[in-house]
C-alpha positions, 0 to 999 in steps of 0.5 A: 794183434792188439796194436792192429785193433787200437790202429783200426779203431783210431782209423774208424774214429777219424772217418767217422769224425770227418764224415769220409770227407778228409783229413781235419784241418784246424781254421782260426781266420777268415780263410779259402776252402778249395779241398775236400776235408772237414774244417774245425774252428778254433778261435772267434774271428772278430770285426773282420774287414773281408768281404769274405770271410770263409769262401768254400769252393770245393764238394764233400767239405765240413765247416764245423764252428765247434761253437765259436763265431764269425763276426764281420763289421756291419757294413754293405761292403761284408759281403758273406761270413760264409759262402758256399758256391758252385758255378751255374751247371756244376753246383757243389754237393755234400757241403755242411756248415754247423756249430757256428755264429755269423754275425753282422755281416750283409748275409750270414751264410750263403748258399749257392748252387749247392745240391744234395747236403743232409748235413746242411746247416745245422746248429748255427745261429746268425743273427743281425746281418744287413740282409738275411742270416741264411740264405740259398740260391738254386741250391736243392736237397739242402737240410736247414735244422736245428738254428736260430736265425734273429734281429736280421734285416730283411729275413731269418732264412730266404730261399730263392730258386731253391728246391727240395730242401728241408727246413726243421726245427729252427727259430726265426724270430725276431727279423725287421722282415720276414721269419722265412721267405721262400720265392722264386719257383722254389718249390717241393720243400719241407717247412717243419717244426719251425717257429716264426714269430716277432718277425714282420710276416712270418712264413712267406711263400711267393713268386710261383714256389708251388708244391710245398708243405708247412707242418707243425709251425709256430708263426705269430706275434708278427707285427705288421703283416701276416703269420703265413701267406702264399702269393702266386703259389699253388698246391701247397698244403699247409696243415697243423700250424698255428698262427695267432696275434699277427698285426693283419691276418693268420693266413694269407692265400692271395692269387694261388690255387690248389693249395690245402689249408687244413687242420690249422689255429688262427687266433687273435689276429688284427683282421682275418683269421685266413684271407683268400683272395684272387681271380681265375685262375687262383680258385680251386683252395680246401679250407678244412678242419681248421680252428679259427677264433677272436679274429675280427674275420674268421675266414674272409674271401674276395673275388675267389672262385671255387673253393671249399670250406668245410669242417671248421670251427669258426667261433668269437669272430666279429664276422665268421665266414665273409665273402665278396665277388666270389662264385661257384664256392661251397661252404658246408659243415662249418662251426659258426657262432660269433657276432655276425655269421656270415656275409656274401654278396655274390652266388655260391653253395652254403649247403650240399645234398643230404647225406649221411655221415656224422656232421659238425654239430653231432647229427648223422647226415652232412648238409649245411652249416651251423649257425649259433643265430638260427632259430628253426626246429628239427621235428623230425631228429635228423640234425638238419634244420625244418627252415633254411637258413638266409645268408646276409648281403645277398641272395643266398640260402643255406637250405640244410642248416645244422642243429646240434643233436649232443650237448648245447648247455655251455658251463657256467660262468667263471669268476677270474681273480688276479693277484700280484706277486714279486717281479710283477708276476701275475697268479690268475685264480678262478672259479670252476663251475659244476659242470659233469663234462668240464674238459678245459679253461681258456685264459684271455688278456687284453689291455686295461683299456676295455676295448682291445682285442680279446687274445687267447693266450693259454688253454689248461686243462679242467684238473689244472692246478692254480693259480696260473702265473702269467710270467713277467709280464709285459715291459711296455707301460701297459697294464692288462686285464684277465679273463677265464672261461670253461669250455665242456667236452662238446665244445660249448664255451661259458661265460667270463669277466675281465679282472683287471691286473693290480698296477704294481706298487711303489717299490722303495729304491735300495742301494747296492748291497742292501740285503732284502728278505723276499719271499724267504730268501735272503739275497742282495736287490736293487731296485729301478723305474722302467716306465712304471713298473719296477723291474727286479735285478740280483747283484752279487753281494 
């Protein structure tokens, strides 16, 4: 009797590691898989000269890399490291690739006409291919998890013609194109969790992919264009990412309608914070609840009819809401305290009818906008401004501004102190002023040159423990200013002043093996010029 349980436990164990797909069959070269069955690696494969290197042809397989790598030459005639593919009408289905890196070829992995994978591709990294690292085409219900996808030439993960498929929890950074590229009417897909950020854009939904949903990304530091952008893409809805830093805009919504942004940051971008733009028929997009801040513009809107904003915090802009050729807008119940509020030169609505609910600014019925520059009263309490409110750059008229009814007393002002510590770490102290409701500090930086852009680069809580260490700093020859401000639980944001970082010191050179105390621990240091800053690196003794 025992022997027959031990047999049905092996028996259990093996379906469960083949996942009901056959027998294990052990790869160590570029191969053909045209049988069900999971495939395990058991060495790298390095430099190979195929065209392909792992082509699947068959259904219900699992590619298991156990952790080893792919590697192809880097050149155009590499066609795939692996290449999972059905015909036009007869796609393949239930195929997984996890565990594995594929490296230098012109796409990493290639998903085509495959349908129907939950086990998708996982836990994979592929990074400096020709084109992209990961990429489907007319594949649908396809789990992408848990990768990282970097340093490829065109894209981290593309998807063309490619529906409802789930993309979560992966790392595409650092791409010469875009983190994630979704075109080609691919539409109904999940983008969750993800980080695109160092790319050249971020995320990029175009050419007709509708009905997708972004959620909960990270896409910042792109370069040279834009964190998020929809082009020719409708009803999507885009709700609590962040996009900040980007070298133009947060959030680009051009030619697309019926889409939501909502509940989103976009801070510190070159220009606008969130760009709309189009004609009929792109109009009808919400522009909700979103937190939009040290952008040149917060949202900037050109020939877009239709549209909503309301509910957002747009605050430290240059412009805060600017719009040109665009009819029929409403805008109501927005946050607006920065340089210049608003600008629009053709005719829409800044306010709706009075009605009751809890507005932007506290008061207890909806009507217009808030706007830091308005000097009229409120006599009789009702959070709604006596005198409308004129919009610049034409004839429109905010007829219910919003007074703030709650607390409008910022903090007081924060002293910033920055010192230097080893490996040009930088600790940022300040002081806290007394304020009863002090909710949290804003941490700025921008460059020693005075005139760069403000970036918000961390917000702490009120009972923060100081100092705050920048980190290692920036290894570009720059050197860097800091600023912390004290915002109350109303949202009202005191005053700062820069404190310029103190450049780093002459570090004499020490030869190998030389042994230096620092700070306490003995160890064995060299030291070596990198523009101007010096660079710490541990050798063995």
């Amino acid at each position: 009797m025992g022997k027959i349980v031990i047999s049905l436990v092996c028996l259990i164990s093996l379906l469960v590691l083949s996942g009901g797909v056959g027998a294990v069959t052990y790869v160590n070269s570029c191969t053909g898989i045209a049988s069900p069955g999971v495939y395990v690696l058991t060495a790298n494969i390095i430099n190979s000269t195929a065209s392909t290197c792992i082509n699947i042809t068959s259904s219900d397989v699992v590619l298991d890399g156990a952790g080893y790598t792919v590697d192809g030459v880097d050149d155009y005639s590499s066609f795939a490291g692996i290449y999972v593919h059905g015909t036009f009408g007869l796609p393949l289905v239930n195929v997984t690739v996890k565990g594995v890196t594929v490296t230098d070829w012109n796409t990493g992995i290639i998903y085509e006409s495959v349908d129907n994978s939950t086990g998708g591709i996982r836990n994979v990294t592929a990074s400096s291919n020709l084109y992209e690292g990961i990429y489907l085409d007319s594949s649908n219900n396809i789990t992408i998890i848990n990768n990282s996808v970097f340093e490829n030439e065109n894209a981290g993960i593309s998807l063309l013609f490619s529906s409802s498929n789930t993309l979560e929890n992966n790392i595409a950074n650092s791409n010469h194109g875009t983190g994630i590229y979704v075109s080609d009417s691919s539409d109904n897909n999940t983008i969750i969790n993800n980080n695109a950020s160092n790319n050249w854009n971020g995320i990029t939904l175009t050419f007709f992919s509708s009905g997708n949903t972004l959620t909960n990304n990270i896409a910042s530091n792109n370069y040279y264009g834009s964190g998020i952008s929809l082009e020719s893409s409708n009803n999507t809805i885009i709700t609590n990412n962040t996009a900040s830093n980007n070298g133009w805009v947060g959030m680009d919504i051009s030619y697309s309608s019926h889409n939501i942004i909502i509940n989103n940051t976009a801070t510190s971008n070159s220009d606008a914070g969130i760009y709309i733009s189009g004609e009929i028929p792109a109009s009808n997009n919400t522009v909700s609840g979103n937190t939009i801040r040290w952008n040149y513009c917060g949202v900037c809107m050109d020939f877009e009819d239709l549209t909503v904003i309301e509910g957002n915090t747009i605050t430290h802009n240059t412009w805060g809401i600017y719009l040109t050729g665009s009819f029929d807008n409403t805008i109501y119940n927005n946050f607006l305290n920065n340089t210049n509020n608003t600008y629009d030169d053709g005719t829409n609505s800044w306010n709706i009818t009075k009605t009751p609910g809890t507005n932007i600014g506290g008061g207890q019925y909806l009507g217009g906008n808030y706007y830091s520059d308005y000097s009229g009263s409120d006599t009789d309490g009702d959070g709604l401004g006596d005198t409308p409110y004129n919009i610049s750059g034409g004839s429109n008229i905010d007829y219910l501004p919003l007074v703030l009814t709650g607390d409008t007393t910022p903090p007081g002002d924060v002293n910033t102190t920055v010192i230097q510590r080893l490996d040009y770490y930088f600790n940022v102290s300040w002081t806290i002023p007394p304020d009863p409701d002090l909710k949290e500090f804003n941490i700025y930086q921008r460059l020693n040159d005075n005139a760069s852009t403000d970036t918000l680069i961390d917000t702490v809580a009120a009972n923060y423990i100081q100092p705050y260490v920048t980190g290692p700093g920036f290894d570009d020859g720059n050197l860097y200013q800091y600023m912390v401000t004290a915002v109350d639980t109303s949202g009202n944001e005191g005053r700062g002043a820069y404190a310029p970082e103190p450049p780093v010191p002459p570090i004499p050179f020490a030869p190998l093996g030389t042994l230096l105390t620092l700070g306490g621990a003995l160890a064995a240091y060299r030291y070596y010029y990198k523009g101007y800053r010096y660079k710490r690196k541990r050798f063995r003794s």
